[in-house]
C-alpha positions as CSV (number, residue, x, y, z in Angstrom):
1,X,-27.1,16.6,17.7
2,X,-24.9,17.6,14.8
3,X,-23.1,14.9,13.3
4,X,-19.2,14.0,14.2
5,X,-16.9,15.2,11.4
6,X,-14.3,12.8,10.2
7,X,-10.4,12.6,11.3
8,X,-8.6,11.5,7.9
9,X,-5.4,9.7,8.6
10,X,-3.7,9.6,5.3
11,X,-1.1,6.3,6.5
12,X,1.1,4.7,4.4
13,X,0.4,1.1,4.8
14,X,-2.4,-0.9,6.0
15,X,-0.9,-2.0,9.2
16,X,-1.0,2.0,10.4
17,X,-4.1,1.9,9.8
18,X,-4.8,-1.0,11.5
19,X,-3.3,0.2,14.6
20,X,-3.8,3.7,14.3
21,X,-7.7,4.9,13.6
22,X,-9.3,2.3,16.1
23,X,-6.5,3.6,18.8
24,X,-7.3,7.1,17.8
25,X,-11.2,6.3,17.9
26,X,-10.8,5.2,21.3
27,X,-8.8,7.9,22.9
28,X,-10.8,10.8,20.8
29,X,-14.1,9.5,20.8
30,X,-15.8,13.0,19.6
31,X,-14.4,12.0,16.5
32,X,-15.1,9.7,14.2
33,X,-11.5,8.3,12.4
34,X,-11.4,6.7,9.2
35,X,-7.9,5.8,7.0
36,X,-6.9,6.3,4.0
37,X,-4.0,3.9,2.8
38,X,-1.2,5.0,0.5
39,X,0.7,3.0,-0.9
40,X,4.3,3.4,-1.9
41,X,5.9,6.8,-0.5
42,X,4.0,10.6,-1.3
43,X,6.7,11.9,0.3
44,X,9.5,10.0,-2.7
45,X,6.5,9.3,-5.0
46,X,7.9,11.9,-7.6
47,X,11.1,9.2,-8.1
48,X,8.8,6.3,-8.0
49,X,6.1,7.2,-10.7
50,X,5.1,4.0,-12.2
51,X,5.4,2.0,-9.1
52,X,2.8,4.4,-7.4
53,X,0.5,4.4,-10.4
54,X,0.3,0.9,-9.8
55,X,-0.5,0.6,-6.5
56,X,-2.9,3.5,-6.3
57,X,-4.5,4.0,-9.8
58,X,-2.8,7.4,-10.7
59,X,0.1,9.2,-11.1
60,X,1.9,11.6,-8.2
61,X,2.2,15.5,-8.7
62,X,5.3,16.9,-8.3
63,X,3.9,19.0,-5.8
64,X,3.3,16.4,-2.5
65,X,0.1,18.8,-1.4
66,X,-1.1,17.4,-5.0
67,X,-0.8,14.0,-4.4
68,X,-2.3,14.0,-1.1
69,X,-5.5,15.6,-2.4
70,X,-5.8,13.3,-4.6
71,X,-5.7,10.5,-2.2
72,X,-7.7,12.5,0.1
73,X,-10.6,12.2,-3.5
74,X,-10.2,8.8,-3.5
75,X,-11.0,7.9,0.0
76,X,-14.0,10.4,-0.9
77,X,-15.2,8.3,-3.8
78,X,-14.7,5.2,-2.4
79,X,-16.6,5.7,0.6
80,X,-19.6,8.1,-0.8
81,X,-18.5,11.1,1.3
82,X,-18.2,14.5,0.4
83,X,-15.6,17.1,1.5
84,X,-18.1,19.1,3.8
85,X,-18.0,16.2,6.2
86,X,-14.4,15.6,6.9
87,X,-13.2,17.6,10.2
88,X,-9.2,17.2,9.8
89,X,-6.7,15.4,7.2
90,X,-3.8,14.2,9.4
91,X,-0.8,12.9,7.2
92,X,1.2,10.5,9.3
93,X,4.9,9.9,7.3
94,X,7.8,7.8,8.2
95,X,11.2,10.0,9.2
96,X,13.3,7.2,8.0
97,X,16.7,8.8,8.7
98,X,15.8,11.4,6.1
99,X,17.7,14.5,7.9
100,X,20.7,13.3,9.0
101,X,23.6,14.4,6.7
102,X,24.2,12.5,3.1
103,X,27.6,10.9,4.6
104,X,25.9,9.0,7.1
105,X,24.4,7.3,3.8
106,X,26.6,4.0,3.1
107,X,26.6,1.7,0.1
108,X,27.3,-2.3,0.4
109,X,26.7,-4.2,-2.7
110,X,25.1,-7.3,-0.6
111,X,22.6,-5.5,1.7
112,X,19.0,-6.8,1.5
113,X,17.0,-3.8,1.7
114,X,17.6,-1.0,3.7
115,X,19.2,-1.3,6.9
116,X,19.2,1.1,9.2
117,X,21.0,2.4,12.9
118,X,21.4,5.3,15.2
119,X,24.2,6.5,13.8
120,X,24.4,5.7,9.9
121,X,21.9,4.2,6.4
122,X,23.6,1.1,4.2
123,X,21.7,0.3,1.0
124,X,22.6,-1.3,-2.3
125,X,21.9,2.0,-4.1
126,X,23.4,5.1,-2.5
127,X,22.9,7.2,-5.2
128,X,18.9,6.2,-5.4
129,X,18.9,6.3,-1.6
130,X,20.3,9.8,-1.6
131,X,18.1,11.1,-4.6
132,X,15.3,9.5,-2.0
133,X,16.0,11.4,0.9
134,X,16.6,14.8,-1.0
135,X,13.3,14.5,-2.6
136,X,11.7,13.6,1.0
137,X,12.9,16.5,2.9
138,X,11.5,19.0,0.3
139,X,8.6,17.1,0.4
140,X,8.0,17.9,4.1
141,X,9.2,21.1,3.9
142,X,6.2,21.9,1.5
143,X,3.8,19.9,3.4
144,X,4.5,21.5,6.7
145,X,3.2,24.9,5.4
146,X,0.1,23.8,4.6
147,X,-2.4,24.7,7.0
148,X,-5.7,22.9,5.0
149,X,-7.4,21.9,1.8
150,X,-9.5,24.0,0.0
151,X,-12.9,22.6,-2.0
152,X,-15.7,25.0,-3.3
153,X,-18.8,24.2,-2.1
154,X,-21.3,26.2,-4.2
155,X,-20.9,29.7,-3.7
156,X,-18.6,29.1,-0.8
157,X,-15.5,28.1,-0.4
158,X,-14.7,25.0,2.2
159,X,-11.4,24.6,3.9
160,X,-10.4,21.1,5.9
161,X,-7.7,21.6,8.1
162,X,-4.3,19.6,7.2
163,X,-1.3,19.1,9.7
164,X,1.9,16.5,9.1
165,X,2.9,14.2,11.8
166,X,5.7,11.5,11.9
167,X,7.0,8.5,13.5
168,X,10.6,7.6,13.3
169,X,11.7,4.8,11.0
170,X,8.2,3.5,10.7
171,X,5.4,2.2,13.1
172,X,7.0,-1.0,14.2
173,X,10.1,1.1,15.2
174,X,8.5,3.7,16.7
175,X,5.6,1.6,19.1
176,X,7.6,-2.0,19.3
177,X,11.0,-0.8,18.7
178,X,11.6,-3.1,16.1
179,X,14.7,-2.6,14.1
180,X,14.2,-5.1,12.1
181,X,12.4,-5.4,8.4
182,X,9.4,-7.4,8.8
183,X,6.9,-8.6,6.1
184,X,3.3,-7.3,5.3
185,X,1.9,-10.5,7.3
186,X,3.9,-9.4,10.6
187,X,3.6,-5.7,10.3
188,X,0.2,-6.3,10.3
189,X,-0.6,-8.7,13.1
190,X,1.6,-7.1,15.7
191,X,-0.4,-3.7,14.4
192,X,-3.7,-5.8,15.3
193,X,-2.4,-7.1,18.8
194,X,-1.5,-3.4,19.7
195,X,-4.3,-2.0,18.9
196,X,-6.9,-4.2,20.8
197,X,-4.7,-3.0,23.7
198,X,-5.5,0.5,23.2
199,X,-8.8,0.1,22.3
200,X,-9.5,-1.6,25.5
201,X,-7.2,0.8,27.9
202,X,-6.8,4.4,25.4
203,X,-5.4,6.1,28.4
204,X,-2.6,3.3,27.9
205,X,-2.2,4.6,24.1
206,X,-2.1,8.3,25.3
207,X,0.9,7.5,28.1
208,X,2.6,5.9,25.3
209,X,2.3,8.6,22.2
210,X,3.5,11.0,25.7
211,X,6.4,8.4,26.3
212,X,7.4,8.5,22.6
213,X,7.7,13.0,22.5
214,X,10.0,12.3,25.8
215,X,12.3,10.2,24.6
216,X,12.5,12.4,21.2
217,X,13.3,15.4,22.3
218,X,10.7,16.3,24.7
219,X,8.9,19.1,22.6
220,X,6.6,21.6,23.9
221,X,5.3,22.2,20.6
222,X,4.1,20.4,17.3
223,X,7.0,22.6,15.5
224,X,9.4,22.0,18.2
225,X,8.9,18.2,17.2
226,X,9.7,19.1,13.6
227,X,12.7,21.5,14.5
228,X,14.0,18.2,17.1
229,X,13.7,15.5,14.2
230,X,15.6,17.5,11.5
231,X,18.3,18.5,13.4
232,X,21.7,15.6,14.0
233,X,21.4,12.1,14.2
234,X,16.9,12.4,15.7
235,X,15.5,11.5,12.2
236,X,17.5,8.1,13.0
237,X,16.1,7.8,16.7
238,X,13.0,5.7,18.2
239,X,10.4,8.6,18.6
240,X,6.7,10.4,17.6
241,X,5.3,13.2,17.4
242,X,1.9,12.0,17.0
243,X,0.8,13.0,20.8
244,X,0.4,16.2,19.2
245,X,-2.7,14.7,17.5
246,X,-5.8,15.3,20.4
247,X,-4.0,19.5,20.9
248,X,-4.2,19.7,17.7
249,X,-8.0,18.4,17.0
250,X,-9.0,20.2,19.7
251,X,-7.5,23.6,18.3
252,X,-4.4,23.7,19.4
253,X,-2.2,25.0,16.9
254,X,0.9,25.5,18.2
């Protein structure tokens, strides 16, 4: 029997990981899902340079594809794989409000962190904030036409298959609807709790990645999610598209 090629989900933190590849290993079991942990934004890396050098070991391209090759070596190294036996790179990014309009972006001098609502964004730093967001929506609009990476191999040439996925403000938000900020330390055990519920009932993690494309927007499509979260107030709004995932693996490219 040939052996089971790798699901890459490049997450930003390691609570998504935590929750994510063991839920994913248990719905999709003809795969075998492994994380790879980024830390500090790709998406707003390019404004965040030294912070991200120092929490991954090297400096963000301009271009996000870049970045997330890079990672994607890393994880390689790390684990003594090569690229010939990863199946899929799945990026999973935080919306965070990023597409609704600039105005809805408020300043107030005494906010702690970012605080965020269905309808508006209040920050100590608008100006940062914006500069942010701008960078983040270019950033997604770059990462959504790429359809793979590609590795020589030899004489031939290798190609991994790449698609970009979101949840809303972030994992707590989107599975707990948790509006508040919470710390590493809770983010991480609530991620642990969830998952040993999926892992022991995965058809109860598929009705809830189905629950979570209902309520935000009800797409038919993988691009119908991405049209639905940049349009009014939906980058703002409790959602995923992340039920995409199994189509997807399973060669639906729609």
């Amino acid at each position: 029997m040939a052996k089971r090629k790798i699901v890459l989900l490049v997450v930003e933190g390691a609570s998504d990981a935590s929750l994510l590849v063991p839920a994913f290993s248990a719905l999709v079991e003809s795969r075998v899902f492994q994380g790879q942990e980024f830390h500090c934004d790709v998406l707003t890396a390019p404004n965040h340079r030294e912070e991200f050098h120092r929490r991954n070991g090297f400096y963000p391209s301009d271009k996000p594809a870049q970045t997330v090759r890079e990672l994607v070596e890393c994880y390689l190294r790390d684990h003594d794989r090569t690229w010939n036996q990863l199946g899929h790179i799945i990026q999973i990014c935080d919306l965070d409000g990023a597409f609704v309009s600039d105005d809805c972006v408020r300043e107030d001098s005494s906010a702690e962190g970012t605080r965020y609502s269905t309808t508006d964004i209040v920050t100590k730093n608008r100006d940062a904030l914006i500069a942010d967001r701008t960078v983040n929506r270019n950033g997604v609009d770059a990462l959504l036409n790429v359809d793979g990476f590609r590795k020589k191999m030899g004489r031939t040439e290798l190609m991994v298959p790449y698609r970009l996925f979101y949840v809303s403000r972030n994992l707590e938000h989107a599975f707990r609807g948790r509006l508040d900020n919470l710390d590493e330390r809770q983010k991480q055990s609530g991620a642990i709790r969830l998952a040993d519920r999926f892992v022991r009932d995965p058809a109860l993690f598929s009705k809830t990645l189905e629950s979570l494309r209902r309520i935000h927007g009800d797409p038919a499509t993988w691009a119908d999610s991405w049209r639905y979260a940049m349009q009014d107030f939906h980058s703002l709004e409790r959602g995923s598209n992340l039920a995409f995932v199994e189509p997807y693996l399973e060669g639906d490219l729609r």
